[in-house]
N, C-alpha and C positions, 0 to 999 in steps of 0.2 A: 116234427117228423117231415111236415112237407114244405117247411124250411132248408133242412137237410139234404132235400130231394134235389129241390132249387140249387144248391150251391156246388151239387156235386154234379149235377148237368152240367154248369156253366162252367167249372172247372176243365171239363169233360172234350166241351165243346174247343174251348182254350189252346187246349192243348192239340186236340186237333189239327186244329185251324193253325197253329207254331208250326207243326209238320208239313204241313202242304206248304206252308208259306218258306221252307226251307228245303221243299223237293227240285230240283233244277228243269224237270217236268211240268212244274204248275204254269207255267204262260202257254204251253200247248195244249192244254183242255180248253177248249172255249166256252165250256158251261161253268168255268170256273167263279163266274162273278155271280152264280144264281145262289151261290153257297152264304150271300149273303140273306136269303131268304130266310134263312136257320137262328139268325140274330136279334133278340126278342130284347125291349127297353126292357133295362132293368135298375131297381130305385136299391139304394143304400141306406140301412138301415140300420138307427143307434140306437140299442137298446137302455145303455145307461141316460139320454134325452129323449126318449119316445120321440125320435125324431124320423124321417123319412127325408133323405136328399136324393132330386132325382136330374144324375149329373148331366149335362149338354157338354160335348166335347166344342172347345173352341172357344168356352164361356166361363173361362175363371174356374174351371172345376178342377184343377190341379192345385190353384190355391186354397180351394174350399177346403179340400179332401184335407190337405197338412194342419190347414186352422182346427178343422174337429180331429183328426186324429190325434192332435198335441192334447184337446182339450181331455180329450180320455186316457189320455195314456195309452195311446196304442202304441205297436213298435213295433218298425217295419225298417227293411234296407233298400236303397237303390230308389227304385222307382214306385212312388207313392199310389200309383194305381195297380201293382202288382201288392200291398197291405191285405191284410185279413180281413177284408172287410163282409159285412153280413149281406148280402143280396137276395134279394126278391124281385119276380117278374113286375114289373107295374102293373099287371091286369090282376094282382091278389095287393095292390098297394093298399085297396081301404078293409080290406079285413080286420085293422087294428086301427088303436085311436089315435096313432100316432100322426104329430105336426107336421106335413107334406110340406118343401118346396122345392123350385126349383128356378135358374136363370135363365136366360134368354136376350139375342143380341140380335144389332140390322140384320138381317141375313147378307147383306151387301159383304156389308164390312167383314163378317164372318169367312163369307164363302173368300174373301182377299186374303184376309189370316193365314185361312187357308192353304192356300197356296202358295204363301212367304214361306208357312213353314214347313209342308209337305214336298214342295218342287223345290223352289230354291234352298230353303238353307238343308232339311236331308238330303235330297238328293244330289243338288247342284254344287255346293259349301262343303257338306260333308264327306257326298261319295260313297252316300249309304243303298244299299236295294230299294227299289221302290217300294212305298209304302201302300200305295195304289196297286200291288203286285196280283190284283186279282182282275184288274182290267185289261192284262197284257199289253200290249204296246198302246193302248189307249194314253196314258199319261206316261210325260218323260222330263226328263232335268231340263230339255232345253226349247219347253214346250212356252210361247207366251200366256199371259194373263187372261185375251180375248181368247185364246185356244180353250183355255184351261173350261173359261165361263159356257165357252159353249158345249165342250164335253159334257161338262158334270146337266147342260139342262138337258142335255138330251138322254140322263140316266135315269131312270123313275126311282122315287124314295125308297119302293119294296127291295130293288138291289142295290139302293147307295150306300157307298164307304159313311159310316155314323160322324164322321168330321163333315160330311158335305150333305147327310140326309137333313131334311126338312126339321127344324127345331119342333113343331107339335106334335112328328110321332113320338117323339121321346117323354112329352106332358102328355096327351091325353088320350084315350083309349076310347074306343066304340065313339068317338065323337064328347065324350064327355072327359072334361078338366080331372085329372087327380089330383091335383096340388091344392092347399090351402094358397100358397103365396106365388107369386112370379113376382120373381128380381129383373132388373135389367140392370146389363153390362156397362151401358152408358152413364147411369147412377149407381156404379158397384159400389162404393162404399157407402154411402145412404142407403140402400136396400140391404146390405149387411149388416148395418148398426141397426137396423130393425129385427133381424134374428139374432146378433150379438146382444141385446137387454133383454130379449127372451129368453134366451137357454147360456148365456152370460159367457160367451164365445169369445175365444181373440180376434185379433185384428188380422186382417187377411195378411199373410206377406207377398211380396209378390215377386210372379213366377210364369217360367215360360211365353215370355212377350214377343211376337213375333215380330219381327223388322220392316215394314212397311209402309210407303207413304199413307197418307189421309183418304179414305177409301175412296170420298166423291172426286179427288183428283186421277183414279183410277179408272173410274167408267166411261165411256161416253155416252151420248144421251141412247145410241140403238144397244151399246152393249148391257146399258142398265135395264131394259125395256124386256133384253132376253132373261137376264137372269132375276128380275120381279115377277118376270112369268110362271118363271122353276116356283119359286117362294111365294107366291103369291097369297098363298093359306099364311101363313106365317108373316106377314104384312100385314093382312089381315086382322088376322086373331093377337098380333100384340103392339099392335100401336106405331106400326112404321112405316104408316099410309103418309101424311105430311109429308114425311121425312124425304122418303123416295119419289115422289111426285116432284121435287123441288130438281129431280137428277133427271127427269124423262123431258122435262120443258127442251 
């Protein structure tokens, strides 16, 4: 029952949020970006694996989503994140016994992703509406890189776009871990063949690769400095302290 409650909320909200983002009005409210307040992590849930996946946008989770949907027979059209899938908030994730995981990437390299495929190729390539369309003129197609990094740190996690909020609100709650596992995107297939011999999963295919140079030829040593500051929790907490010290020298 309060499964059912969960999915027809976030349904709910969905749809919504389609509406506004199709009103020719929505860049004239300026409390329009608080509506991201309302967007609660939420984990996917496979009941035929007792599995729990709890997806990071920008982290392979469009190829996750087709590798398990194939393995159950699910059928869906179009776009694999619009599939049937079972949802629950992440703050009811350990109600059940099911196996939690979830990925996680540099945030560096992420937040570039980012912006290859959010600015340049929609907006800029394609010539699509903004998909940042709740920022108003804050982000634009012909915005640079250092523009972009210094937007998003000046946005706090509680109203960030879920492509650019902080990777631990999406894993852990009250301060505490949900997940049994965290993958990283830099060893994605090594950390997949560790839940592939578990639950006997395919092979990822692979999907939506954003176009980008090598992320440390993207920073400079002060631009890396502002946005490890944004991430800094998330540097932290999974292991890409080394990494980005090597980009602030």
């Amino acid at each position: 029952m309060a499964g059912m409650f969960w999915r027809t909320l976030s349904r709910s909200i969905d749809a919504a949020k389609l509406q506004l983002k199709n009103s020719p009005l929505v860049t004239r409210l300026p409390l329009i970006r608080y509506s991201y307040l309302f967007e609660y992590p939420k984990t996917i849930v496979v009941p035929e694996l007792k599995l729990g996946f709890v997806p990071t946008p920008k982290v392979a989770n469009r190829s996750m989503k087709i590798a398990i949907a194939s393995h159950i027979g699910m059928q869906w059209r179009g776009d694999i994140h619009q599939a049937p899938w079972h949802f629950t908030p992440l703050a009811l994730l350990r109600e059940n016994d099911y196996y939690r995981f979830g990925f996680v990437r540099n945030p560096l390299d992420r937040l570039l992703s980012c912006y290859a495929q959010k600015i340049v190729y929609y907006e800029k390539e394609l010539g699509m509406r903004p998909l940042l369309w709740r920022y108003g003129k804050t982000f634009h197609k012909d915005m640079t890189f250092p523009e972009f990094v210094v937007a998003v740190a000046d946005i706090p996690d509680r109203i960030s776009d879920i492509h650019f909020r902080s990777q631990h609100t999406f894993l852990y709650h009250r301060g505490k871990l949900m997940v049994d596992f965290v993958g990283h995107f830099e060893q994605l297939n090594k950390d997949w063949d560790f839940l592939r011999e578990k639950f006997s999963l395919p092979e990822l295919p692979h999907q939506n690769r954003s176009q980008h140079v090598d992320y440390r030829e993207a920073y400079t040593p002060e631009l890396a400095r502002i946005a490890a500051r944004r991430y800094k929790k998330d540097i932290e907490l999974f292991g890409y302290s080394d990494e980005i010290a090597k980009l602030l020298k």
